[in-house]
DRENPA-3360 file (N, C-alpha, C; in nm, 2 decimals, always signed):
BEGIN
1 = XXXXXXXX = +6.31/+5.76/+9.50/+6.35/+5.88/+9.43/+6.29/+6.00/+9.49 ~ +6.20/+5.99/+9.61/+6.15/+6.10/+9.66/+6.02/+6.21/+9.59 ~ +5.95/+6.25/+9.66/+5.79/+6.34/+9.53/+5.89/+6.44/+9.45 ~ +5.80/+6.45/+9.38/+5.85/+6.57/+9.25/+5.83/+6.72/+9.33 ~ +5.90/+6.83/+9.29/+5.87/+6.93/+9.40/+5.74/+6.98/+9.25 ~ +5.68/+7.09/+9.36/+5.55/+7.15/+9.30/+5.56/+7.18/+9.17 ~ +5.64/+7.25/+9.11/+5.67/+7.28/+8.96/+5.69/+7.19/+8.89 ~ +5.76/+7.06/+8.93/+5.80/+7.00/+8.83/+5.68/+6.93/+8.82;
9 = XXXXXXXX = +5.59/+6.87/+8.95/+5.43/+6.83/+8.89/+5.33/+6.94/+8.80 ~ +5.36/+7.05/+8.85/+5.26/+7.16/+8.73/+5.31/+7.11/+8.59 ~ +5.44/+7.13/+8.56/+5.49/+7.09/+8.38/+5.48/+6.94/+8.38 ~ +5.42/+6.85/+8.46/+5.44/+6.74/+8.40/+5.26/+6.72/+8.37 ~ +5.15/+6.82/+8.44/+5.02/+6.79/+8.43/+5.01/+6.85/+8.29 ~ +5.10/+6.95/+8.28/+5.06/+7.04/+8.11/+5.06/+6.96/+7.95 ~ +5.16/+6.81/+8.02/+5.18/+6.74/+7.88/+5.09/+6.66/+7.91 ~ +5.04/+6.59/+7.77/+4.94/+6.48/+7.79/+4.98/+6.38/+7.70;
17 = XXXXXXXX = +4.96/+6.24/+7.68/+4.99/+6.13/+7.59/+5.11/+6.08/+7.63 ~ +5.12/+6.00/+7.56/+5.26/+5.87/+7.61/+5.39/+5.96/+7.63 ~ +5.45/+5.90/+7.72/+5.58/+5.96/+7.81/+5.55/+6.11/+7.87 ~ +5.46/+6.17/+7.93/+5.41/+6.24/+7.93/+5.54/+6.26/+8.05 ~ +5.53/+6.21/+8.14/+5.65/+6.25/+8.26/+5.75/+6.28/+8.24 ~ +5.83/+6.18/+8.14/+5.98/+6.15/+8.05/+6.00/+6.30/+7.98 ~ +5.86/+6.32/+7.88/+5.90/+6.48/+7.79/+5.94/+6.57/+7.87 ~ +5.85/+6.57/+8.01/+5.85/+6.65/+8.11/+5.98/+6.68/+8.13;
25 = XXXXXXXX = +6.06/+6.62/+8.17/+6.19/+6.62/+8.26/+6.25/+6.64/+8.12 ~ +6.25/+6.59/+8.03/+6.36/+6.59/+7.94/+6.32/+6.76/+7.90 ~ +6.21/+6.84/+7.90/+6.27/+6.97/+7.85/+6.26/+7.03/+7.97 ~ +6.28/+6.99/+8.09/+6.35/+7.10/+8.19/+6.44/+7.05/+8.19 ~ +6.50/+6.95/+8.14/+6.66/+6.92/+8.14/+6.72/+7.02/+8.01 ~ +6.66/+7.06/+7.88/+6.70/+7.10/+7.85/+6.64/+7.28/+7.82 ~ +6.60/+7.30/+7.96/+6.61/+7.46/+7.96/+6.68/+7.47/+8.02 ~ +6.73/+7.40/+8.16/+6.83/+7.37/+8.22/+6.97/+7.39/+8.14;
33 = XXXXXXXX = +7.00/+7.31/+8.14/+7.11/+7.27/+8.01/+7.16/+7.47/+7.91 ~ +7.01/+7.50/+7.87/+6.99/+7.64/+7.82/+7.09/+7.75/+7.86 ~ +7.03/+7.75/+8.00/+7.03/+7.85/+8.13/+7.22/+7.83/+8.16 ~ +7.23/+7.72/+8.18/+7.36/+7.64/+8.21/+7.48/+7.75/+8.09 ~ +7.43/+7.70/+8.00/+7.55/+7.71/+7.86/+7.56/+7.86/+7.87 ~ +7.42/+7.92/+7.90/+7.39/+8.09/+7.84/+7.48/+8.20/+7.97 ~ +7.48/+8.08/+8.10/+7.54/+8.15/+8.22/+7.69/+8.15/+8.24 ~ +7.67/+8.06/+8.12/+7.87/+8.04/+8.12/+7.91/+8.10/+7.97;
41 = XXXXXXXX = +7.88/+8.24/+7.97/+7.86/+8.31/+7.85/+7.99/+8.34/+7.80 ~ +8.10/+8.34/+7.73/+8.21/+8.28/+7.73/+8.23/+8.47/+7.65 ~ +8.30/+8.52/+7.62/+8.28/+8.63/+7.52/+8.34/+8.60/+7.36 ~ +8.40/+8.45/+7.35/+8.41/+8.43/+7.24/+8.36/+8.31/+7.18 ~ +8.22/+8.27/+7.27/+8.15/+8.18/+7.23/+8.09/+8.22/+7.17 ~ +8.00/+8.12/+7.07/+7.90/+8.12/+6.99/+7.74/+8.19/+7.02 ~ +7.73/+8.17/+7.10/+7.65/+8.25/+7.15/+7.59/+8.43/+7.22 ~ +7.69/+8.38/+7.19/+7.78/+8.58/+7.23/+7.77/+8.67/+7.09;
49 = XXXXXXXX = +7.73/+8.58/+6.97/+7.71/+8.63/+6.85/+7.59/+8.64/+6.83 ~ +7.48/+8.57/+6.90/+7.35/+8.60/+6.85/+7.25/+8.59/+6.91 ~ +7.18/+8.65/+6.85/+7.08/+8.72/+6.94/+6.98/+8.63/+7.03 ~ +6.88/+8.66/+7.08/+6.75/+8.65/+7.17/+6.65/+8.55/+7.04 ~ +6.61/+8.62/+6.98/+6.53/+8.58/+6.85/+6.63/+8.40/+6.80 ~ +6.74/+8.48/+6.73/+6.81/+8.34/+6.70/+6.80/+8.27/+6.77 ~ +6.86/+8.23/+6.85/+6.86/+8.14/+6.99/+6.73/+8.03/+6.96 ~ +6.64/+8.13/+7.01/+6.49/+8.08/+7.03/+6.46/+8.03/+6.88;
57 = XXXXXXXX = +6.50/+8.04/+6.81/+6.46/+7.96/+6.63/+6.55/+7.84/+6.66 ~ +6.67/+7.85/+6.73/+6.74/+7.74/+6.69/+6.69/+7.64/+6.81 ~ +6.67/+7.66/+6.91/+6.58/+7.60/+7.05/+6.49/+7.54/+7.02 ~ +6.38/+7.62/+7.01/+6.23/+7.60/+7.01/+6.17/+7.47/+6.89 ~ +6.20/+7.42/+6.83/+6.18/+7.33/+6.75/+6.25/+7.21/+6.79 ~ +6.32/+7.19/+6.93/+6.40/+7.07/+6.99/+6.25/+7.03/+7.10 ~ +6.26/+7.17/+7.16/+6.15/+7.20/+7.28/+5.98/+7.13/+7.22 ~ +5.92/+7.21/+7.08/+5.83/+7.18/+7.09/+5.77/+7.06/+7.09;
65 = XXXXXX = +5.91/+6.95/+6.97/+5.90/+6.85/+6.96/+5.89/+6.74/+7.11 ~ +5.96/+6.76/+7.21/+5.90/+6.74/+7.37/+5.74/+6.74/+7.38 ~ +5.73/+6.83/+7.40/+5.59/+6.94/+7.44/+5.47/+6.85/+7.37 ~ +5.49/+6.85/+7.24/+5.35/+6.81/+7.15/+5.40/+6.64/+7.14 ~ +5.50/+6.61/+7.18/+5.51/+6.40/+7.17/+5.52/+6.36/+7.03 ~ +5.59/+6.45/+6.93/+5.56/+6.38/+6.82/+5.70/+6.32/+6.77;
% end
């Protein structure tokens, strides 16, 4: 599968406890994923309605759950 490039070992040293690698990848898959949907910004998509703030409320509680392993 080839080394991890330099970033993706920085965010995988940041998590600690079981699946610590797996959380890793799974929330750059989904900022990825983020970035993806937000660049294909449609003008009558869902997202096109709401803001910076929203977004990040409806996100961030998928994310932290990764992050902290619980």
């Amino acid at each position: 599968m080839g080394r991890p490039r330099a970033g993706h070992r920085s965010a995988r040293r940041g998590l600690t406890g079981p699946d610590a690698r797996l959380r890793a990848e799974l929330v750059a898959g989904q900022l990825l994923g983020l970035g993806a949907t937000l660049s294909l910004h449609r003008p009558d998509g869902a997202s096109s309605h709401a803001s910076a703030e929203r977004l990040a409320d409806l996100y961030a509680p998928g994310l932290q759950r990764l992050i902290d392993g619980a």
